[in-house]
Structure formats: C-alpha cells, structure tokens
N, C-alpha and C positions, 0 to 999 in steps of 0.2 A: 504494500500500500504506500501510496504516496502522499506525501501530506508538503500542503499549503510552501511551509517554511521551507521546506528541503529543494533550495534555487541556490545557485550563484552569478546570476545572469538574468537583466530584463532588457528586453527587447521594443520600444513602441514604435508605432505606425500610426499616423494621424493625418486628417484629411478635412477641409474646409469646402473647398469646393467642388460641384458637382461632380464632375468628368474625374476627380482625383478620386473622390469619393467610388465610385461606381469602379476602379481598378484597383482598390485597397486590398482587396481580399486575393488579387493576382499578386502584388507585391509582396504582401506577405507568405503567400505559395514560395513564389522566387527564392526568401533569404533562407525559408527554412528547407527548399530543398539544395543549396549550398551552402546550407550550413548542418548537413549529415551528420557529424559529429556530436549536437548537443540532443537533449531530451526532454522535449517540449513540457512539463509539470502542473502548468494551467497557463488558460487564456481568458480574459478580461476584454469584454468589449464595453463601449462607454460609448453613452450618445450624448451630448450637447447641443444645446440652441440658444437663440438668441433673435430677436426682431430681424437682422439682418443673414445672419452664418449659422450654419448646421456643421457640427465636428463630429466625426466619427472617431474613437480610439480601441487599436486593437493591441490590449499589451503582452507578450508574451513573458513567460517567467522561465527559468529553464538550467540545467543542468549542465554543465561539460566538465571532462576532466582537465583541472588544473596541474 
C-alpha cells in the first residue's frame, strides 16, 4: 500500500487558457512517459476561476530513486 506521504518528487502542470487547457492532459502523458523511471503515488487535479480565467492544475506527486 501506498500512502499519501511516501513522495520525493512533485511534478505540476497548469493551464489558463483554452487551447492550453484542452492539451494538458497530452503534456502530462508526455513527461510521464519520459520520465519511466519514477512512480506516479497520487494525482491532484485542481480547478480555479475567476470572472475573467479558468486554471486547471494537474499535480503529480511521485517516487524515484535517489
């Protein structure tokens, strides 16, 4: 089992605008499959707004050896 705390590594992805927004989740595909080596532990998405901007956060938390 894995638990919360047991990271040494975070990772975020963020995004304001539309067209950024809508290839977030391809970016984050991207690092994590060049980044083989670590071991994804959780992920944390986060939405925000505001009259003007919409932010998406995708954060990952994760494992490699040191």
């Amino acid at each position: 089992m894995t638990i919360i705390n047991d990271f040494n590594g975070v990772k975020i992805f963020s995004a304001t605008m539309a067209q950024e927004r809508e290839h977030l989740g391809e970016k984050v595909t991207d690092w994590i499959r060049s980044h083989s080596e670590v071991e994804i532990v959780n992920t944390i998405v986060t939405q925000s707004s505001d009259e003007a901007f919409h932010c998406i956060a995708i954060t990952l938390f994760f494992r490699e050896q040191l």
